[in-house]
C-alpha positions in Angstrom: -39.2 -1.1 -3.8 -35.2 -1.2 -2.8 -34.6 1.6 -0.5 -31.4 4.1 -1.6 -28.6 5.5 0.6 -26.1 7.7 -0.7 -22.8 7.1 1.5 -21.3 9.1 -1.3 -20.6 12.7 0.3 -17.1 12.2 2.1 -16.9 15.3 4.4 -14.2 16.7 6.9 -14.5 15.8 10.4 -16.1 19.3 11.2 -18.9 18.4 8.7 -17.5 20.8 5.5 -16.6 19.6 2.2 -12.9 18.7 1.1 -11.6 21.9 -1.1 -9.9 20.5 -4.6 -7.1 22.4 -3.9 -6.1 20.0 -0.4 -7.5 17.5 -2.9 -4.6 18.1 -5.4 -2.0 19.1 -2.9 -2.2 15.5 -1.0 -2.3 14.1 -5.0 0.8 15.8 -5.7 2.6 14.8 -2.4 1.6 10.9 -3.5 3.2 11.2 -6.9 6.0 12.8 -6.5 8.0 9.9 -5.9 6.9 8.5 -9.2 5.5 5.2 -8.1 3.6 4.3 -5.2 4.8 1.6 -2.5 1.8 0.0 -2.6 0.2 0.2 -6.1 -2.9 -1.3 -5.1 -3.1 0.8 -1.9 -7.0 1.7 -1.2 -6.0 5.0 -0.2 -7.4 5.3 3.5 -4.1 6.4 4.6 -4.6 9.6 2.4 -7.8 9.8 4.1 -6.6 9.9 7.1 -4.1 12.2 6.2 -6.9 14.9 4.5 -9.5 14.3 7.6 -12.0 12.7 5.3 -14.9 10.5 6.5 -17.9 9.1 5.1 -21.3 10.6 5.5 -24.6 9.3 5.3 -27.7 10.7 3.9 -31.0 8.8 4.3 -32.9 8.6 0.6 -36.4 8.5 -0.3 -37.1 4.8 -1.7 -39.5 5.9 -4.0 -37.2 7.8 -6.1 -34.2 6.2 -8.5 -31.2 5.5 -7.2 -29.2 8.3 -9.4 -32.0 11.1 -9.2 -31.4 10.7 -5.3 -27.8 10.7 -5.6 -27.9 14.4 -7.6 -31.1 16.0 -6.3 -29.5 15.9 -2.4 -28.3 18.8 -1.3 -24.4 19.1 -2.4 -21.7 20.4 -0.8 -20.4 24.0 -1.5 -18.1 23.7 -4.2 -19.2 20.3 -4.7 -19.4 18.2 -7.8 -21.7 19.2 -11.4 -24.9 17.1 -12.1 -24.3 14.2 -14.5 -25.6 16.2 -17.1 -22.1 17.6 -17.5 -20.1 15.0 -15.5 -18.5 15.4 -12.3 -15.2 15.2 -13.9 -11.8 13.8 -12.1 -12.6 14.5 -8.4 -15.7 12.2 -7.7 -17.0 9.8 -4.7 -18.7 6.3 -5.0 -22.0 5.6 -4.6 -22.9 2.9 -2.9 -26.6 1.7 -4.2 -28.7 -1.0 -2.1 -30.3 -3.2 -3.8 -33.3 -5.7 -3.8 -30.6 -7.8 -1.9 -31.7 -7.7 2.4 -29.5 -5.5 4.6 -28.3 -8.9 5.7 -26.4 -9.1 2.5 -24.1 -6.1 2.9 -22.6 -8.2 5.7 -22.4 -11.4 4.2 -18.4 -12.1 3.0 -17.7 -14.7 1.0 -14.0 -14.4 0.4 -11.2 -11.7 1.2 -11.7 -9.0 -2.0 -8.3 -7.3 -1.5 -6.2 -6.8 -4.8 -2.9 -8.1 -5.5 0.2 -7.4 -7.4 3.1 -9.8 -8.0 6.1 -7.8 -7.6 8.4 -10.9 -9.6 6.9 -9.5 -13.0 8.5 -6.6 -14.4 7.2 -3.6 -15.0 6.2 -1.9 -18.5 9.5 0.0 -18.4 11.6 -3.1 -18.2 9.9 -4.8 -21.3 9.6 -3.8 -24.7 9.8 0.2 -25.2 5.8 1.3 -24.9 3.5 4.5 -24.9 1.4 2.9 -22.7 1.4 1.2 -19.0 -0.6 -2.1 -20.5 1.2 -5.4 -19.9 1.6 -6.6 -23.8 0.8 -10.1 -24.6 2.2 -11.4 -28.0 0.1 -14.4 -29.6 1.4 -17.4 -30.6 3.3 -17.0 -33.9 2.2 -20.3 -36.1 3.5 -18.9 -39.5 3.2 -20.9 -43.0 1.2 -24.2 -41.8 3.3 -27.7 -43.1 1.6 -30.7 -43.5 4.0 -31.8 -40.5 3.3 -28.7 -38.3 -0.4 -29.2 -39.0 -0.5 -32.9 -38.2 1.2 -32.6 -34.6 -0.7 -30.1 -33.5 -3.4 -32.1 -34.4 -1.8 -34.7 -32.4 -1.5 -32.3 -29.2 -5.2 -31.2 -29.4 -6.5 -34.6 -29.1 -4.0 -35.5 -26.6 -5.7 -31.9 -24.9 -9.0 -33.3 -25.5 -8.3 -36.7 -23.4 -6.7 -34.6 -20.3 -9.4 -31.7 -20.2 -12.3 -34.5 -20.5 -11.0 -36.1 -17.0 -10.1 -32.9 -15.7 -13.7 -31.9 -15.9 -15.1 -34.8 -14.8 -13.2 -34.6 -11.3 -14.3 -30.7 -11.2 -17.9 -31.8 -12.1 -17.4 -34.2 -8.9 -16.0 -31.2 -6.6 -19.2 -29.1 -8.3 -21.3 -30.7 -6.8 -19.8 -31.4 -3.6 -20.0 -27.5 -3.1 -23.2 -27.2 -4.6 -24.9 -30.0 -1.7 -22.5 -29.0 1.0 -25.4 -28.4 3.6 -23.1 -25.8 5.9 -22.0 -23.6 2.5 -22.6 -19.5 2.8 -24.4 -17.8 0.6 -26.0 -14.5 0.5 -29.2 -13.6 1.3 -32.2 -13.6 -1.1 -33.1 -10.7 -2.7 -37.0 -9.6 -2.6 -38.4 -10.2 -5.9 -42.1 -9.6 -7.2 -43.5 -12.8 -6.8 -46.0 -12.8 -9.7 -43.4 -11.6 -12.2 -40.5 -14.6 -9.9 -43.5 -17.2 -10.6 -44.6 -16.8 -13.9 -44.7 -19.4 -16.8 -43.1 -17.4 -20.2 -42.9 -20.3 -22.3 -39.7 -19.9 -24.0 -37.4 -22.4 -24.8 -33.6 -22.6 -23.7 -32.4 -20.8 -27.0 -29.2 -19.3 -27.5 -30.0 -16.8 -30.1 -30.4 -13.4 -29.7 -32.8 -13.6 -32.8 -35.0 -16.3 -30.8 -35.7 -14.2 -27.5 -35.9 -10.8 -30.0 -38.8 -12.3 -31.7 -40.7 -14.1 -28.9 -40.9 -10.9 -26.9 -41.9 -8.5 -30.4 -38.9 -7.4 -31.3 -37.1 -7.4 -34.4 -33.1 -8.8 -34.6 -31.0 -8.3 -37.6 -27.9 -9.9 -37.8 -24.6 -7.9 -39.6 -21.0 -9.4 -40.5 -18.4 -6.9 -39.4 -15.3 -8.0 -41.1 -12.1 -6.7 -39.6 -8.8 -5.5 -40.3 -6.9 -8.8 -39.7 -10.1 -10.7 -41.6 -12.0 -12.1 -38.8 -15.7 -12.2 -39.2 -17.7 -10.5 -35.9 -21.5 -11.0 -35.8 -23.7 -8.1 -34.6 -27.4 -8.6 -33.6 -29.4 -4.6 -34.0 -32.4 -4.9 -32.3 -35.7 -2.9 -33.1 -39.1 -2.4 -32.3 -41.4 -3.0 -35.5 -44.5 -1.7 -33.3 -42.5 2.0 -33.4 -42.7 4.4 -36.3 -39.8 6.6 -36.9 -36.1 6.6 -37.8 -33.8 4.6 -35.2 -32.4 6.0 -32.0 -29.1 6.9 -30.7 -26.7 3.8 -31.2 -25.8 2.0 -28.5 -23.2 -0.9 -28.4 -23.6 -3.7 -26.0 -20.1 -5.8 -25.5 -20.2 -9.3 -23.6 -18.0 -10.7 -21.3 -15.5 -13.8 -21.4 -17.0 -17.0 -22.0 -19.9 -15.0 -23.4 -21.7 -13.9 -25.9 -24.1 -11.6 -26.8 -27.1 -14.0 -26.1 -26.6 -13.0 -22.5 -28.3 -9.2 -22.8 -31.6 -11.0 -24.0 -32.7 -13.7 -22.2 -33.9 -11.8 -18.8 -37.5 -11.7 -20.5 -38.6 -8.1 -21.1 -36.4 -6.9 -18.1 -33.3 -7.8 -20.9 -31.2 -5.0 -21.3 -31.3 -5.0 -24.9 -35.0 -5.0 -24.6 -34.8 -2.5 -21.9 -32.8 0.3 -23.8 -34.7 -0.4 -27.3 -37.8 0.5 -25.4 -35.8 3.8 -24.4 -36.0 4.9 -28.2 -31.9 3.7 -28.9 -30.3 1.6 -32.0 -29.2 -1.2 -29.8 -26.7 -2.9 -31.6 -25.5 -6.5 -29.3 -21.7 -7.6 -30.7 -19.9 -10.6 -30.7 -15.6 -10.8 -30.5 -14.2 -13.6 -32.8 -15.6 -16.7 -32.8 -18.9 -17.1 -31.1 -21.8 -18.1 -33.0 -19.8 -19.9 -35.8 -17.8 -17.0 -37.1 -15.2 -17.1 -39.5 -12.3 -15.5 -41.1 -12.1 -14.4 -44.8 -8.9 -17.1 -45.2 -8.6 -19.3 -41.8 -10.8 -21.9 -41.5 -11.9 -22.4 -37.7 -9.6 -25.6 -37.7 -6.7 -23.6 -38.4 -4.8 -22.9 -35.0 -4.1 -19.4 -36.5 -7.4 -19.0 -36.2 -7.8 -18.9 -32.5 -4.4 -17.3 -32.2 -5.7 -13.9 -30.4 -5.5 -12.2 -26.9 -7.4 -9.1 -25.6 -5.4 -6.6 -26.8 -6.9 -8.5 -30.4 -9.9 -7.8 -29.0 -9.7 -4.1 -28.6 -8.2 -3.7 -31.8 -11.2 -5.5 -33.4 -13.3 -2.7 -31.5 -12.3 0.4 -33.7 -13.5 -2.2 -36.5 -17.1 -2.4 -34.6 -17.4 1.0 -33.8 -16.4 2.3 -37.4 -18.7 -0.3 -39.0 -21.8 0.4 -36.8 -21.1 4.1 -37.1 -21.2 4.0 -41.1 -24.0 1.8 -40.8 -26.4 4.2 -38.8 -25.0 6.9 -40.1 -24.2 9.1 -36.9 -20.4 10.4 -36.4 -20.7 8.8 -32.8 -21.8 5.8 -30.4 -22.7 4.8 -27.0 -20.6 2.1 -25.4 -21.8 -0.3 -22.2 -18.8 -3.4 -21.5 -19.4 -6.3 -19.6 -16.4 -8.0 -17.8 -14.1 -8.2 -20.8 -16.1 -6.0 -22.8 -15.1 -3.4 -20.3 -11.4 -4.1 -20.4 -10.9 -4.3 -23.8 -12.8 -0.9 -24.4 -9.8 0.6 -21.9 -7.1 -1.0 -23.6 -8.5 0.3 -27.0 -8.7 3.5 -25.7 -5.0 3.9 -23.8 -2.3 5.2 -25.6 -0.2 3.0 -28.4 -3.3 1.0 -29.3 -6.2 3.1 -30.6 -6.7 6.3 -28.7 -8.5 8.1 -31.3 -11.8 5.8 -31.4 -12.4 7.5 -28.5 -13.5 10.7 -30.4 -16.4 8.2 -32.0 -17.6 7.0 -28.1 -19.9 9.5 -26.9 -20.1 7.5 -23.5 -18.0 4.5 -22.3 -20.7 2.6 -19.4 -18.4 -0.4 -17.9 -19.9 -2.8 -15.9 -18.3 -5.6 -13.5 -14.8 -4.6 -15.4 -12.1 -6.8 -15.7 -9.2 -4.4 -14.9 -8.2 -6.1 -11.7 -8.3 -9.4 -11.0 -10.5 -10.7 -8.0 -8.8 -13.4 -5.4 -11.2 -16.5 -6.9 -8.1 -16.4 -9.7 -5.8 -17.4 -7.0 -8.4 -20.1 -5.8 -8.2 -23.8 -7.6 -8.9 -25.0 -10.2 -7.1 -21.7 -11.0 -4.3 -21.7 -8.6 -3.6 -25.2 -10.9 -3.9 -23.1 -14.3 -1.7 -20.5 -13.5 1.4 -22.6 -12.8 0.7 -23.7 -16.5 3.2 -20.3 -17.9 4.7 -22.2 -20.8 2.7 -21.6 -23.0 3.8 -25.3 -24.9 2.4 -26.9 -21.5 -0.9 -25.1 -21.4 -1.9 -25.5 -25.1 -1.1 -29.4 -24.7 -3.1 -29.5 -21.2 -6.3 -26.9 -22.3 -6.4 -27.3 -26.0 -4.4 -25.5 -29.4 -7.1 -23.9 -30.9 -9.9 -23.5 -28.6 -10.1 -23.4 -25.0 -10.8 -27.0 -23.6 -12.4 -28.5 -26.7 -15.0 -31.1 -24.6 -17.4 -28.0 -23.7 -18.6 -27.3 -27.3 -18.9 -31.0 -27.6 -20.9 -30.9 -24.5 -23.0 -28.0 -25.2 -24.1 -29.0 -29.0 -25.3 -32.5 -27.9 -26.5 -32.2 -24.8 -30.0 -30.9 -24.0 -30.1 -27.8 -23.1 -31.7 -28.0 -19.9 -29.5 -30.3 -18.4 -26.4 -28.6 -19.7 -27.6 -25.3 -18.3 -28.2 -26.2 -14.9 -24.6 -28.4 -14.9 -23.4 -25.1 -16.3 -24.8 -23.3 -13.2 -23.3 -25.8 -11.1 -19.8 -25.9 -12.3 -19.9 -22.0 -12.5 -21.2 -21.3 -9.5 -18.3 -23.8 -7.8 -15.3 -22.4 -10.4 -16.2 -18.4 -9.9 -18.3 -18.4 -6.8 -21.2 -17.3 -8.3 -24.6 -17.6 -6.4 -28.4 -17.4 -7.5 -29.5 -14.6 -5.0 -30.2 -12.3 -7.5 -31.5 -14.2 -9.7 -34.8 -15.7 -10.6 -34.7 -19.1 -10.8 -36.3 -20.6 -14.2 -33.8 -18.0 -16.0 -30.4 -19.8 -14.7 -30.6 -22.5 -17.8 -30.8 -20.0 -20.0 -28.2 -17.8 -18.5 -26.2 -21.0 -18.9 -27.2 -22.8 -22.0 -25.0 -20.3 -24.1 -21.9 -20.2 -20.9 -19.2 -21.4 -21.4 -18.7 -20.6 -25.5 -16.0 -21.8 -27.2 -13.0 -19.7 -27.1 -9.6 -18.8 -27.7 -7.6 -21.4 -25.5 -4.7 -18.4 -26.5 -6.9 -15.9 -24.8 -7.5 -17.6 -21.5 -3.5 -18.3 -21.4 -3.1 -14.6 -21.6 -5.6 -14.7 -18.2 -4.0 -17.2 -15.9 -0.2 -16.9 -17.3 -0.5 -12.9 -17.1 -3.6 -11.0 -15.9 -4.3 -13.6 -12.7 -0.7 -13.1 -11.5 0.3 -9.4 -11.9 -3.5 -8.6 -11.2 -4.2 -5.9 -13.1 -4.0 -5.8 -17.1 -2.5 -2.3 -16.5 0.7 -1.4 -14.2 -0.9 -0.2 -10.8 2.5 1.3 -10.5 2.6 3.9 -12.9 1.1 7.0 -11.3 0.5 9.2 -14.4 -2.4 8.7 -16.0 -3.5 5.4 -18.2 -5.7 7.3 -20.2 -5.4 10.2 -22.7 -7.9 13.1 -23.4 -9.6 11.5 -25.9 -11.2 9.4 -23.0 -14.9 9.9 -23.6 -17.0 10.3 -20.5 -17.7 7.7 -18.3 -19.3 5.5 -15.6 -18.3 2.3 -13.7 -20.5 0.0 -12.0 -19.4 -3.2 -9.7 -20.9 -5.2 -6.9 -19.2 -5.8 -3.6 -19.9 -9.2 -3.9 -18.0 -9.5 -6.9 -14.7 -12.4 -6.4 -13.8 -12.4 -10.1 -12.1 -8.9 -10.5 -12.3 -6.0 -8.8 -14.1 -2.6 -9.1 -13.4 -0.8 -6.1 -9.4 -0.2 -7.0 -10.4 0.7 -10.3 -12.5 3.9 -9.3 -10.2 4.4 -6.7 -7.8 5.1 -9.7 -9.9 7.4 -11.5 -10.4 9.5 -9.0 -6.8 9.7 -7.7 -4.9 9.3 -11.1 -7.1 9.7 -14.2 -7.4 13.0 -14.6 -8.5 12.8 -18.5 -11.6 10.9 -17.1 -14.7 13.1 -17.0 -16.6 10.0 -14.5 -20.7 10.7 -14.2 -21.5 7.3 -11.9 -19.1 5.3 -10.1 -21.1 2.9 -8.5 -20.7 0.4 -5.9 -24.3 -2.0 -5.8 -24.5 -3.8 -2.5 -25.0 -7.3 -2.9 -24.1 -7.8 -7.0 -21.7 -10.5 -8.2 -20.4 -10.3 -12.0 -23.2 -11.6 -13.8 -26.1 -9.7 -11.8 -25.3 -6.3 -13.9 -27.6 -8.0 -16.9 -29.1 -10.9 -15.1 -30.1 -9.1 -11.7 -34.0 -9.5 -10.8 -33.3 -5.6 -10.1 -30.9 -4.8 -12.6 -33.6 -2.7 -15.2 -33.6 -0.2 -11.9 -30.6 0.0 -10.4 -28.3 -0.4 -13.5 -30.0 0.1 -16.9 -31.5 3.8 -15.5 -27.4 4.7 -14.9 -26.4 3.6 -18.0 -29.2 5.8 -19.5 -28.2 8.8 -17.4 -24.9 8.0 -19.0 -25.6 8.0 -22.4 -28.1 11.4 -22.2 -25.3 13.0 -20.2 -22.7 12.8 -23.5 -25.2 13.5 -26.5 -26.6 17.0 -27.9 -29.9 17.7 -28.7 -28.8 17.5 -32.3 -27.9 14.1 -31.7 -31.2 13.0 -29.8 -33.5 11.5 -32.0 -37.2 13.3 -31.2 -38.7 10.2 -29.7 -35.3 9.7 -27.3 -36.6 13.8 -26.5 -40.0 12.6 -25.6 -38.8 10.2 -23.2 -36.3 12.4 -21.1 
């Protein structure tokens, strides 16, 4: 059993708790200029400034991590229990996990966030209501039989260069993979029976595949939305249960991803996992994966693939409003993974689509992709990001989608080879290790990663989001965020190189002040994928995201077996 600590409670140097009011006074000294010199400053000169120092407070390991973290004893004037939220002033919890105490001093890389002061701010571009960098797509209007024939020309051409690119980072792959004098972090204690076990599934990368092996049920929906695209949504059920369904609860994958990746963990899935919690767990898809269309595009049509992430959270309101009708309950449950996560917070900031946040009950985000983590800086992306034109990058990583060779790869190849050179290649391109993992899940995790995507969207990534690093403006001091923010929770591991969590609740708490937060939590040990694929992640994770969801819903709204299981 992992063993807790709470270095949460942040207390004066005499031992007493921070008032709000010194709180807001040191707040409004730190925006009164406007703008910050430092926007991604980690605030532990303002620390200094209010006497603040961190506590510790030993925890009973036989307890869960966030019934420790509430049933200490709390300061005077100290923060409500997650029931109600703890609202703008809040601390982060850091949460040991199954990883050894070795791990919290293991460091990989330097995880400080960076801004590129050559890129303008929001003010300085086109006139907007909100502090989001805009990306416009590519605009390939009416499509000639000339138009369409050389950019048939350049995708080939894109296939040729990507296929030797990825053969010489298949070759570096593996040199990092063998390299005998490589760091890595410890193990983390697993149960051995459940670490050695024989399941006997195959390397499938259906949702409905794993749904049905492990008694489940999967039903798959067509969300069609405003611009045409088809989405697909697996809901997953128990048919062993009796009753109408639970709360709904949406489940959002990352980049690369899709939703395949919150099933195949065996019954410790989180799909699994919450279903067995008495909620509608509805697992979606953003454009493309599994073979979607579009009700006029076909998918060889570069129009097709012409979207970014602010696409993405527009297609959101279309999810949300579909899965809504379709349960029949005014309001839903949200949890984002990586991009899921970002494109929930650009959906819900001003000038895109604010008001779906009256229909989230709960916005859970997990390993977000707000700010961008220093592997982006790293080659092969330090390579990619000189590629800005974006004429260049579609004739180097592909017109329509994003280097073409993968989906060649993954359809013909078997799928236990081309998840364990998936691992490989990963693990080498993101710095990704199997410490958290159990071993005979990694080709799954990887048979269905990389997906085909938009070769648009990752130019938005490396042209944009890798060198300003942040899909916001750290800058701007008032807040990103409007009221309609619905309540909310943000988990990240400290061992995460991809993007960043730690600046992002340092935010919250400094700046979003519409942002009623209930966990902000920092998990010792976790990289990006460990949130879903973690050998502890049903304990440490999926009870938080719970506590999160029962925290924003009224009784009317609790379903009577979701009561029973309180």
């Amino acid at each position: 059993m992992s063993n807790f600590i709470d270095y949460s409670r942040r207390r004066r140097d005499e031992g007493t708790p921070s008032p709000q009011g010194s709180i807001q006074q040191a707040d409004h000294a730190d925006h009164g200029n406007g703008a910050a010199a430092n926007p991604f400053s980690d605030g532990e000169h303002e620390n200094r400034h209010r006497g603040l120092s961190l506590g510790t407070v030993a925890s009973n390991p036989y307890r869960s991590p966030f019934e420790q973290n509430y049933k200490n004893e709390q300061p005077a004037g100290g923060y409500e229990h997650p029931a109600t939220g703890r609202g703008h002033h809040f601390d982060i919890e850091q949460v040991h996990t199954d990883v050894p105490e070795g791990g919290q001093r293991y460091q990989g890389q330097q995880n400080e966030p960076f801004f590129d002061p050559t890129f303008r701010g929001y003010e300085e571009e086109e006139p907007l209501e909100m502090a989001f960098f805009d990306h416009v797509v590519q605009n390939y209007g009416d499509m000639s039989f000339i138009n369409r024939n050389r950019l048939m020309v350049r995708q080939a051409l894109s296939f040729g260069l990507t296929l030797g690119a990825l053969g010489l980072v298949l070759v570096a792959s593996f040199a990092a993979y063998l390299n005998p004098l490589k760091k890595t972090p410890p193990q983390a204690r697993a149960d051995r029976e459940y670490e050695r076990r024989v399941t006997g599934e195959r390397f499938s990368g259906k949702p409905a595949y794993y749904s049905e092996f492990w008694g489940y049920r999967c039903d798959e929906h067509e969300i069609i939305t405003e611009g045409g695209w088809i989405l697909k949504a697996h809901r997953i059920s128990d048919p062993r249960r009796a009753g109408p369904p639970g709360y709904p609860v949406i489940l959002q994958h990352g980049i690369l991803c899709n939703s395949s990746h919150f099933f195949v963990c065996e019954e410790r899935s989180m799909a699994f996992w919450l279903v067995d919690q008495g909620y509608d767990v509805w697992a979606t898809n953003i454009r493309a994966n599994f073979e979607a269309g579009h009700t006029e595009y076909t998918r060889n049509d570069p129009r097709f693939w012409a979207f970014g992430i602010k696409e993405l959270a527009y297609d959101l309101r279309d999810v949300i409003e579909f899965i809504t009708g379709a349960t029949g309950r005014p309001r839903v449950a949200y949890v984002g993974h990586s991009q899921g996560s970002g494109s929930m917070y650009i959906a819900l900031s001003p000038g895109v689509c604010p008001e779906v946040g009256q229909k989230i009950s709960s916005f859970t985000a997990i390993g977000p992709s707000v700010y961008a983590g220093p592997v982006l800086r790293k080659f092969p992306f330090s390579l990619m990001r000189q590629f800005r034109s974006r004429k260049w990058w579609s004739t180097i990583f592909g017109v329509k989608e994003f280097i073409p060779a993968i989906g060649l790869f993954q359809k013909y190849l078997p799928a236990f080879w081309f998840g364990h050179l998936g691992y490989v290649i990963f693990s080498f391109l993101f710095g990704f290790h199997d410490h958290n993992w159990v071993n005979r899940q990694k080709p799954k995790i990887f048979r269905s990663l990389p997906v085909p995507t938009s070769s648009e969207l990752l130019y938005y990534y490396m042209s944009g989001f890798s060198h300003r690093g942040c899909i916001f403006d750290p800058r701007v001091t008032k807040p990103w965020f409007p009221k309609t923010f619905p309540r909310h929770s943000i988990y990240y591991g400290n061992l995460d190189y991809l993007v960043l969590g730690k600046p992002l609740a340092q935010r919250m708490e400094r700046n979003e002040k519409n942002v009623d937060i209930v966990h902000a939590v920092e998990l010792e040990g976790y990289e990006h994928l460990d949130f879903i694929m973690g050998i502890d992640a049903h304990r440490v994770v999926y009870t938080g995201i719970k506590d999160t969801i029962e925290s924003s819903i009224s009784d009317e709204e609790r379903s009577p077996e979701m009561a029973e299981r309180r």
